[in-house]
Residue frames as qw, qx, qy, qz and C-alpha x, y, z in Angstrom:
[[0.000, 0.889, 0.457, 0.000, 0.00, 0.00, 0.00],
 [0.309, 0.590, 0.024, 0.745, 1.52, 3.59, -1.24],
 [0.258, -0.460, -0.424, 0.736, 1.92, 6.14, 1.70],
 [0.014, 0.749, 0.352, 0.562, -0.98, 8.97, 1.36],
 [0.168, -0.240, -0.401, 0.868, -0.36, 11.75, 2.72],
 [0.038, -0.720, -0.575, -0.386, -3.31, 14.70, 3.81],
 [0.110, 0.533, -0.302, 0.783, -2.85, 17.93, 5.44],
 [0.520, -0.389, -0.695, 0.307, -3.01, 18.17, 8.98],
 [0.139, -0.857, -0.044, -0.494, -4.58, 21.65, 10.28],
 [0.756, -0.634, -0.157, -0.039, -4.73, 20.78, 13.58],
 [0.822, -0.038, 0.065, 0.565, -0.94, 20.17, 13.60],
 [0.381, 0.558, 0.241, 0.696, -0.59, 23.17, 11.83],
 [0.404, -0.841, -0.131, -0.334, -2.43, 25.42, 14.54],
 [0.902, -0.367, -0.056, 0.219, -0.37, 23.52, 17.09],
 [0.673, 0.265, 0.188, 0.665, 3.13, 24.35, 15.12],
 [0.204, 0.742, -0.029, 0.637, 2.28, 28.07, 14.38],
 [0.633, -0.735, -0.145, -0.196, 1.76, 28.17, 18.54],
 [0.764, -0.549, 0.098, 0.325, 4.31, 26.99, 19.43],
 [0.278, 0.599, 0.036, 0.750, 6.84, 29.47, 16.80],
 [0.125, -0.798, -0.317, -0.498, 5.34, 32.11, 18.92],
 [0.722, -0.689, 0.018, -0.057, 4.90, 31.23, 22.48],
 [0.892, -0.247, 0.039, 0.376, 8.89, 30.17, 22.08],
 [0.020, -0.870, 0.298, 0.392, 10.17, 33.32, 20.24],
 [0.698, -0.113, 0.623, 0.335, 10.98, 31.26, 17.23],
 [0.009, -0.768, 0.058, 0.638, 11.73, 34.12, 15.18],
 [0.067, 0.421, -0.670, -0.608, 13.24, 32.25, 12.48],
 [0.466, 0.336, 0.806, -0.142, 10.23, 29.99, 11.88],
 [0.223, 0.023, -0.476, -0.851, 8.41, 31.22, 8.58],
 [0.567, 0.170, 0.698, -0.403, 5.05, 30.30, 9.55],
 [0.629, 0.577, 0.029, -0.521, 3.61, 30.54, 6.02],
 [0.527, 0.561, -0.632, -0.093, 6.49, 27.94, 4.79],
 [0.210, -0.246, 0.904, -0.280, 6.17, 25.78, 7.41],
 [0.669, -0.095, -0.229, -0.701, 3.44, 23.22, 6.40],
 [0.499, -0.177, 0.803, -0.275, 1.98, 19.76, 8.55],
 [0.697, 0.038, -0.356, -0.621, 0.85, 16.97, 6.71],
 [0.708, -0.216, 0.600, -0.303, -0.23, 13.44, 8.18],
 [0.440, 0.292, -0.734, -0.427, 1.19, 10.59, 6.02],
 [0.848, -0.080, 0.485, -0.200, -0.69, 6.74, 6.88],
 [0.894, 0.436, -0.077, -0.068, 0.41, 3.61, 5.19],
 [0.522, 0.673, -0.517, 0.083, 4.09, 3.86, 6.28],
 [0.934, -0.134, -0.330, -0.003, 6.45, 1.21, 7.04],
 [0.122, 0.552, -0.500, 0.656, 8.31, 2.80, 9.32],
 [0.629, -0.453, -0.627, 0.079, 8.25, 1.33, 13.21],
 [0.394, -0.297, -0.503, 0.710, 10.09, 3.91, 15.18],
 [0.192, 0.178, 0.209, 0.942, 9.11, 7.11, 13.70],
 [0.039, 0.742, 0.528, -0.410, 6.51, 9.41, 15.20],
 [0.185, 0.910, -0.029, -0.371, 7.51, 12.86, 13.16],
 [0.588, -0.017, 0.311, 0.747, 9.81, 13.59, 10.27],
 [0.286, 0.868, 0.080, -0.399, 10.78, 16.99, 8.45],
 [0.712, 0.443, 0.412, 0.356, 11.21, 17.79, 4.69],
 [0.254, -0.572, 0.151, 0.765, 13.35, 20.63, 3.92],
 [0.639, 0.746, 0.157, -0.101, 12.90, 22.44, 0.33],
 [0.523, -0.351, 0.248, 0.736, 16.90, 22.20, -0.80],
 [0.092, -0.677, 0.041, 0.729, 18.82, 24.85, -1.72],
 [0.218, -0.109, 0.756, 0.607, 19.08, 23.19, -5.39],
 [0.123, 0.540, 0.722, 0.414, 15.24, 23.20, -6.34],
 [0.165, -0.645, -0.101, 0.739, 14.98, 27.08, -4.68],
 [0.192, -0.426, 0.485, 0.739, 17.03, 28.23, -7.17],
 [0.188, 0.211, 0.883, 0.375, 15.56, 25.90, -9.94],
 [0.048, -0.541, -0.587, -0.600, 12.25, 27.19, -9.31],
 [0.064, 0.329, -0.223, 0.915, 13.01, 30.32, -7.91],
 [0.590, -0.672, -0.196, -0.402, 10.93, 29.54, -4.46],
 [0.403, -0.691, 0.293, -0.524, 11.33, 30.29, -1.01],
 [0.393, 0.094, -0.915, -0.008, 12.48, 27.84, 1.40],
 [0.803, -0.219, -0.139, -0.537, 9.62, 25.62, 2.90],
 [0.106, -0.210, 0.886, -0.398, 9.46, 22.75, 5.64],
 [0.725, -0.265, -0.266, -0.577, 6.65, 20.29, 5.74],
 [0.385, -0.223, 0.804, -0.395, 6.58, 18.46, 9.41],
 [0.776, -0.185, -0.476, -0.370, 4.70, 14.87, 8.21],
 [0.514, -0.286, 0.628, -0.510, 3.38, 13.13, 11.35],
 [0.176, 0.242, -0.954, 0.024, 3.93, 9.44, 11.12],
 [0.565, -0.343, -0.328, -0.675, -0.46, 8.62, 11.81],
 [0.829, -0.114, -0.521, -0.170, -0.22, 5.52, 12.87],
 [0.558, -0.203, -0.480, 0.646, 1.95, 6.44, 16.13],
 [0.042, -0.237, 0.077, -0.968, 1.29, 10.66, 16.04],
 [0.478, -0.391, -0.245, -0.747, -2.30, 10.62, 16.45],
 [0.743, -0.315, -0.588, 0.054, -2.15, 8.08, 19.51],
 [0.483, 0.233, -0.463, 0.706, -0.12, 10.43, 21.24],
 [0.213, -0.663, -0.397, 0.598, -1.16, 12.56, 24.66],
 [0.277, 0.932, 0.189, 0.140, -1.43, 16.04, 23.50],
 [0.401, -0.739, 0.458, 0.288, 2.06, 16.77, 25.56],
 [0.455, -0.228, 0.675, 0.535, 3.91, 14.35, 23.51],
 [0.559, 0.696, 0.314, 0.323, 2.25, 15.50, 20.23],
 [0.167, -0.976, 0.084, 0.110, 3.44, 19.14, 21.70],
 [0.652, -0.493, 0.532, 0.220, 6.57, 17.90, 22.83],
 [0.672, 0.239, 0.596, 0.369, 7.20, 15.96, 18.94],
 [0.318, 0.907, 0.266, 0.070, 6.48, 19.44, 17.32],
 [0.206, -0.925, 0.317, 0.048, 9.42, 21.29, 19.20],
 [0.651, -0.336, 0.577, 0.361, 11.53, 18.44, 18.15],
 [0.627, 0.458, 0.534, 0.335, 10.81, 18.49, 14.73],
 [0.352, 0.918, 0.059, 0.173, 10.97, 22.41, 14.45],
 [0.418, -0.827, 0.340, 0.159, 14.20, 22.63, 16.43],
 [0.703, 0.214, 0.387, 0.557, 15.75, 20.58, 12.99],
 [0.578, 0.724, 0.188, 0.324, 14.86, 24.11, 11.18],
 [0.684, -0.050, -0.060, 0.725, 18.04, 26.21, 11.32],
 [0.183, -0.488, -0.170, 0.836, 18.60, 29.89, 12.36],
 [0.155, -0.249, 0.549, 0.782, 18.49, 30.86, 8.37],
 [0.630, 0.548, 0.290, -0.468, 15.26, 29.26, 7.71],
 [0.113, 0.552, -0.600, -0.568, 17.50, 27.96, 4.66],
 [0.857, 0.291, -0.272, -0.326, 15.66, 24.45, 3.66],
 [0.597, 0.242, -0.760, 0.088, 18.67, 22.54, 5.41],
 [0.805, -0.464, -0.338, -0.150, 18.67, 21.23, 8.80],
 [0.003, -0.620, 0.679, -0.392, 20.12, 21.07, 12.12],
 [0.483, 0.183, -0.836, 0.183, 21.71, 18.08, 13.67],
 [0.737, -0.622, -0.240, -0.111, 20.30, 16.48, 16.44],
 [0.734, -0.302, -0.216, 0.569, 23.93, 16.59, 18.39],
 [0.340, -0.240, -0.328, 0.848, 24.42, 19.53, 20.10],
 [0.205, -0.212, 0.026, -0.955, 20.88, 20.92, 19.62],
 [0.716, -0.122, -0.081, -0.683, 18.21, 18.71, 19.81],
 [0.224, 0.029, -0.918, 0.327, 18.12, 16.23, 23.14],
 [0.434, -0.575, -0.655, -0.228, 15.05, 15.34, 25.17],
 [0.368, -0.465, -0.412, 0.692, 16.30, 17.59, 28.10],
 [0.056, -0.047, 0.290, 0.954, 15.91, 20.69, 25.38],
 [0.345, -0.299, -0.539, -0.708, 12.48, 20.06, 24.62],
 [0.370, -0.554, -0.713, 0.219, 11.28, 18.74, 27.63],
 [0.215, -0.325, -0.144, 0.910, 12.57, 22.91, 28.80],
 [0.050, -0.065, -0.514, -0.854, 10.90, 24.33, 25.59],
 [0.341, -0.400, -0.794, -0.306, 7.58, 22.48, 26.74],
 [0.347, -0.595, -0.576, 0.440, 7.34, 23.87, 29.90],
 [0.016, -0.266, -0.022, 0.964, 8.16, 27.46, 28.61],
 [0.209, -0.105, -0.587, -0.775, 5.34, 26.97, 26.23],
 [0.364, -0.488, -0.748, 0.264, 3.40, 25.60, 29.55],
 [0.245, -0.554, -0.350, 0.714, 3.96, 28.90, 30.88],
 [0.047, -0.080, 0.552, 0.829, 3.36, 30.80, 28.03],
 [0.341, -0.391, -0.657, -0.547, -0.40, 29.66, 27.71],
 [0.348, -0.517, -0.633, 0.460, -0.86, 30.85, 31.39],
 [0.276, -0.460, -0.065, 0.842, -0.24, 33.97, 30.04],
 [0.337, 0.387, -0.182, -0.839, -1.64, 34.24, 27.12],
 [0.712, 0.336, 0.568, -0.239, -4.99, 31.69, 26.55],
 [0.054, 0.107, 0.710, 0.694, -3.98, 30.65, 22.23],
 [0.457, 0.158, -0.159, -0.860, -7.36, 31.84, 20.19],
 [0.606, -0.278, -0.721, -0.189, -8.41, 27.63, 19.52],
 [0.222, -0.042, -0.833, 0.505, -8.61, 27.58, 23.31],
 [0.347, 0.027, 0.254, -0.903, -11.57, 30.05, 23.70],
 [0.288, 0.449, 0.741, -0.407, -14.98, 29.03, 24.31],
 [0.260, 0.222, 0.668, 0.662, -17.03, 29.95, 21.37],
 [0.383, -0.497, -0.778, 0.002, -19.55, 30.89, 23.51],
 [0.534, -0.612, -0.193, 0.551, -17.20, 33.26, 25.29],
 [0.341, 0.903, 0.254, 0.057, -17.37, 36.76, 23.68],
 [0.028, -0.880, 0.474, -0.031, -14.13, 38.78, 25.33],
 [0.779, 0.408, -0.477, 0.012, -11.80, 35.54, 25.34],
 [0.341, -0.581, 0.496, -0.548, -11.71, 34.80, 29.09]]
């Protein structure tokens, strides 16, 4: 069976949030994009990112772009922390530059980093309620 892939708002909301709330400055939100693949045969994998290299840029003169795909069959089982928690790992690949290549997991991206990142983004929504969070119901966003 072929891996299909389908966008993944939700993810997407999730992602732009957490840019923000962390002061990920270099994030492009509008180039950053989530999609949910099913069907692969991967076993360990919960998240991967796709960088736009520097070679088809050029080629066809576009911006670089990131698409986080979430790995269904394991992502969508997750707590909401460890979806959280998988996001900040997956954007902490995208490099200062925002260039389409990647940083290394060694010497940026360990589970002690993100586990920090999560908690600032913990605190962060004490302070300032995200816009999915409101009540629909609720008029001033209390």
């Amino acid at each position: 069976m072929p891996i299909k892939y389908a966008e993944a708002l939700d993810a997407k909301k999730l992602v732009d949030e957490i840019a923000e709330a962390l002061d990920f400055f270099h994030v492009v939100p509008q180039f950053v994009f989530c999609v949910r693949s099913t069907g692969s045969k991967s076993t360990r994998t919960i998240a991967r990112i796709h960088g736009l290299g520097r070679i088809w840029q050029e080629v066809l003169n576009l911006p670089s772009a990131y698409v986080i795909e979430l790995i269904s069959e394991r992502y969508d089982k997750l707590s909401l922390t460890d979806k959280e928690k998988t996001l900040i790992h997956e954007l902490l690949h995208i490099p200062q530059g925002f260039s389409g290549g990647f940083r290394p997991h060694k010497g940026y991206i360990d589970e002690r980093t993100v586990t920090l990142l999560h908690k600032k983004l913990q605190v962060q929504r004490r302070v300032k309620k995200p816009s999915y969070m409101f009540n629909s119901n609720d008029e001033n966003g209390s």
